[in-house]
N, C-alpha and C positions, 0 to 999 in steps of 0.2 A: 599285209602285215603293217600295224601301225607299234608307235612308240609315244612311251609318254615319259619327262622327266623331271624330277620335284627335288627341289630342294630341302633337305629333311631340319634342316636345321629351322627352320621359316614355316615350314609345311606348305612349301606355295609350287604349285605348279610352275615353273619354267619353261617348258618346251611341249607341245603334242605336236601331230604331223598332221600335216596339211589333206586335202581331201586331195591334193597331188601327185602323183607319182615323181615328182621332183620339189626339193624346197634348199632355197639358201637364205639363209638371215643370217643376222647381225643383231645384236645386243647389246648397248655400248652404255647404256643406263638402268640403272638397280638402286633399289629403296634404300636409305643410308644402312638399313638395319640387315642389309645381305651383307654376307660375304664375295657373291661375285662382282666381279668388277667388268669384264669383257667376257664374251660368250659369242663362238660364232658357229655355225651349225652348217653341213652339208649333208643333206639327204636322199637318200634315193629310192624307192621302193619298185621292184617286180620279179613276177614269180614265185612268191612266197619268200625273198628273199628282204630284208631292207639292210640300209648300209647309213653309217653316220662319219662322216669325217665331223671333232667333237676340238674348237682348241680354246681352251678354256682360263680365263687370268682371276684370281682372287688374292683378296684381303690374308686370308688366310688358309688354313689346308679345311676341308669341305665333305661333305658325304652326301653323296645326288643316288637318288633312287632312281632306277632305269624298269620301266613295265611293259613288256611287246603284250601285241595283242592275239598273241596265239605262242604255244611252248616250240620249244625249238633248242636247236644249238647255236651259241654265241662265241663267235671267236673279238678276242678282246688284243687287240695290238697297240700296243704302247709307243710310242712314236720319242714323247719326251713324257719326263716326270716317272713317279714310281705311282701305284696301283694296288690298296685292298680291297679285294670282291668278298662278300660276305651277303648269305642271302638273311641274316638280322640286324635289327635295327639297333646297330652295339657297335663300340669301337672298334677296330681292327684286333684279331689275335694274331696267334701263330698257325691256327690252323686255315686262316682264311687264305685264300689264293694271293702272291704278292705276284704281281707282275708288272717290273724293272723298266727300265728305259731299253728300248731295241728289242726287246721280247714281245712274246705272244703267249698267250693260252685260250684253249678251248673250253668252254662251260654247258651245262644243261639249263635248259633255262625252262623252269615250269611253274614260277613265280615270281614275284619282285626280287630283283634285287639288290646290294646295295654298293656305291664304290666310293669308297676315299681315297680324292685326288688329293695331287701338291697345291701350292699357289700360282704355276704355271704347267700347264697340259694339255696333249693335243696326242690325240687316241682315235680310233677307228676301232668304230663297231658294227661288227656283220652278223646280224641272225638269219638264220637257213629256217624253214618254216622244219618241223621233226618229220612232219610225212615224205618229205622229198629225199628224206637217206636213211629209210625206214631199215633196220639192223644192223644199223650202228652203234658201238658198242665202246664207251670209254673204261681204260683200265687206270692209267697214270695221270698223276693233277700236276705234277710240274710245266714252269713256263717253261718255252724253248725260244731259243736267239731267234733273229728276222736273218734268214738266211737270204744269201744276193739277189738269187731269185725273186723270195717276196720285199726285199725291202724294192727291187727295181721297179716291180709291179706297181705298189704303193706310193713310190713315187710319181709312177707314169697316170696312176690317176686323180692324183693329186696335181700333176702341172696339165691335168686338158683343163682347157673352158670348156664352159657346159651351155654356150647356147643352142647348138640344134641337134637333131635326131639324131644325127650320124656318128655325134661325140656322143653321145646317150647311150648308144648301141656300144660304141667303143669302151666305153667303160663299164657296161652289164658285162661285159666280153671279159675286161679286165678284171672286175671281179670273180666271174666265174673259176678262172683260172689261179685266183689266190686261192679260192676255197678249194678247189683241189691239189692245188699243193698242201695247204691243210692237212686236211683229214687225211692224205694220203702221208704224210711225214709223221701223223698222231696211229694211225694204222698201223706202218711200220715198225712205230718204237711196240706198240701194246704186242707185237705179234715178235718181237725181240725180246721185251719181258719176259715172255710166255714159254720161249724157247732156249734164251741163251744158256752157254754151258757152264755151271759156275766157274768163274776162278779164272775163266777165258777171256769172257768181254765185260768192261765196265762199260759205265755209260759215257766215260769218257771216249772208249774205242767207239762208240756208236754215234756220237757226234761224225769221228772222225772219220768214217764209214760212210754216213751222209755227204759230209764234205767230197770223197773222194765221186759217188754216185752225182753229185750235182757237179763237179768239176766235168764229167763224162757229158751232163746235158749239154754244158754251156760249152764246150770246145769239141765240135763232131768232128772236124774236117783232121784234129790235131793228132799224131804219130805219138806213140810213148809205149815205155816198157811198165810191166808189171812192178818193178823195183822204184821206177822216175815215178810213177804215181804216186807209191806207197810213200817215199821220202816226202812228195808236193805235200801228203794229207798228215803227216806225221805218225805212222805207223812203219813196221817191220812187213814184207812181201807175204810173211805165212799168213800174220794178222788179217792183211787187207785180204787176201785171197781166201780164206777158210770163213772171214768174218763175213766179207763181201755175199757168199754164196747161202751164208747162213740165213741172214738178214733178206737180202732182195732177193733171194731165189735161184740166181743164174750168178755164173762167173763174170771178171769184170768185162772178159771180151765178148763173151754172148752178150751181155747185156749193151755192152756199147754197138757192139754190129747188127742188135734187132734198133736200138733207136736209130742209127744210119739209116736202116731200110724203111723204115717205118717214116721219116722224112725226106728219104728220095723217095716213096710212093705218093707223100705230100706234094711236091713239088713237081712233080709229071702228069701229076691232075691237074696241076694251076696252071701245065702247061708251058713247064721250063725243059729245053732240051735236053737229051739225055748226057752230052758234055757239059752242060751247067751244069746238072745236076750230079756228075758223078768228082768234079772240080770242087764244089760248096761241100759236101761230104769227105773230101780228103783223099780220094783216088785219083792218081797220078795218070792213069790211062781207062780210056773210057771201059774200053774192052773187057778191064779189071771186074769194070763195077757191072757191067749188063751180066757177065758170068754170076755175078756175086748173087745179083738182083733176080736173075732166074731162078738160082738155088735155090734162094729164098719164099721166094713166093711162086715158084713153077710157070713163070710170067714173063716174057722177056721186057725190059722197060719201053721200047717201044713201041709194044701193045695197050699201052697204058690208056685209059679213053679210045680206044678200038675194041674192045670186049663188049 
């Protein structure tokens, strides 16, 4: 998948990709009659995937046409600066997608399209080739915040260097993992749309519902009641509990004790004792967790890599 990006106001090419699967430049000189002033480019291409770290300084606010070379979906994350996507070659309106500083949004992408930047910004874009997540189905266009998750990600691939294969692989890895917290958080809400009960959940509760569901990823080993969660995420215990089960499927404690299992099975492959492993999940005694671990998967954990 290549990319090509033009300055519409110039009608001048500014950026194509390399015949690389990796490219970083710099830009630091533009004809008096541009608008840009600095342009620095990070790119990455494989798998049908390509990716731009994009941070960009102008004279003035600007509108760059961006064209891949195959349709796809484009996730657009705003890092700094604000964001009109519009696939005409026309001022920004109200109907065109804004997306803010610290947000994100998902787009189709089956022809050019067009964005007005600020006079300073720095954005990240990822397109997925369309065949790779064939029935996929977008319902809602609003942007949504960079949750800790992806802003940590986005940072972590933003501070490696990129000279050898190993950081390469590290960061096709780290992307992989944006884009499925992605489309899995864009998933979620279209399948909350579709279901919620009026008058019960707004999309405020569904924020807050998220928050509580990612507060469960980022802290496994951590003890808490129904009620200590709900107060952390700012909802009532009926909310998070009726809402929780609504939304992701399972209550909050199935869901927190299938992701425990699901990363002590991780970890007894990599070949961590089953007292590491039942200590990093938040079990007090070992005995606890191989009972647990059996139930679970009919398995006891010391069989693990002996099957």
């Amino acid at each position: 998948m290549e990319v090509k990006l033009t300055e519409l106001e110039q009608k001048e090419e500014i950026y194509q990709s390399s015949i690389n699967i990796r490219a970083k430049v710099k830009f630091n000189f533009f004809p008096e009659t541009s608008k840009i002033k600095k342009l620095h480019i990070n790119e990455l291409t494989f798998s049908g995937i390509n990716y731009i770290s994009l941070k960009l300084e102008t004279k003035d606010a600007l509108r760059l046409q961006i064209e891949y070379s195959q349709p796809g979906y484009l996730v657009c994350f705003a890092v700094d600066g604000t964001y009109y996507v519009n696939e005409e070659n026309s001022a920004p309106t109200k109907k065109d997608q804004r997306i803010t500083q610290q947000t994100y949004n998902l787009l189709s992408i089956e022809k050019p399209i067009q964005i007005h930047v600020d006079t300073v910004s720095t954005m990240v874009l990822i397109c997925i080739d369309i065949h790779r997540i064939q029935g996929f189905d977008r319902i809602r266009q609003e942007s949504r915040s960079l949750s800790p998750s992806i802003h940590r990600i986005l940072a972590e691939i933003r501070e490696c260097t990129e000279g050898c294969p190993i950081q390469c692989i590290f960061i096709e890895s780290k992307i992989l993992s944006l884009l499925h917290l992605v489309f899995e958080a864009f998933q979620q809400e279209d399948h909350f749309s579709k279901n919620k009960v009026k008058g019960e959940l707004n999309d405020q509760d569904f924020e807050k519902l998220q928050a509580a569901k990612e507060y469960i990823d980022q802290n496994i080993a951590e003890s808490y009641t129904l009620i200590e969660l709900a107060h952390r995420v700012g909802l009532n215990d009926f909310k998070l509990k009726k809402g929780f089960k609504e939304v992701f499927g399972s209550t909050v404690f199935t869901y927190r004790h299938a992701i425990r299992m699901k990363k002590a099975k991780e970890m007894l492959q990599l070949g961590y004792q089953v007292n590491e492993v039942s200590e990093e999940i938040g079990y007090k005694h070992s005995h606890h967790f191989s009972a647990a671990f059996k139930a679970y998967f009919n398995l006891l954990p010391s069989r693990i890599n002996k099957e």
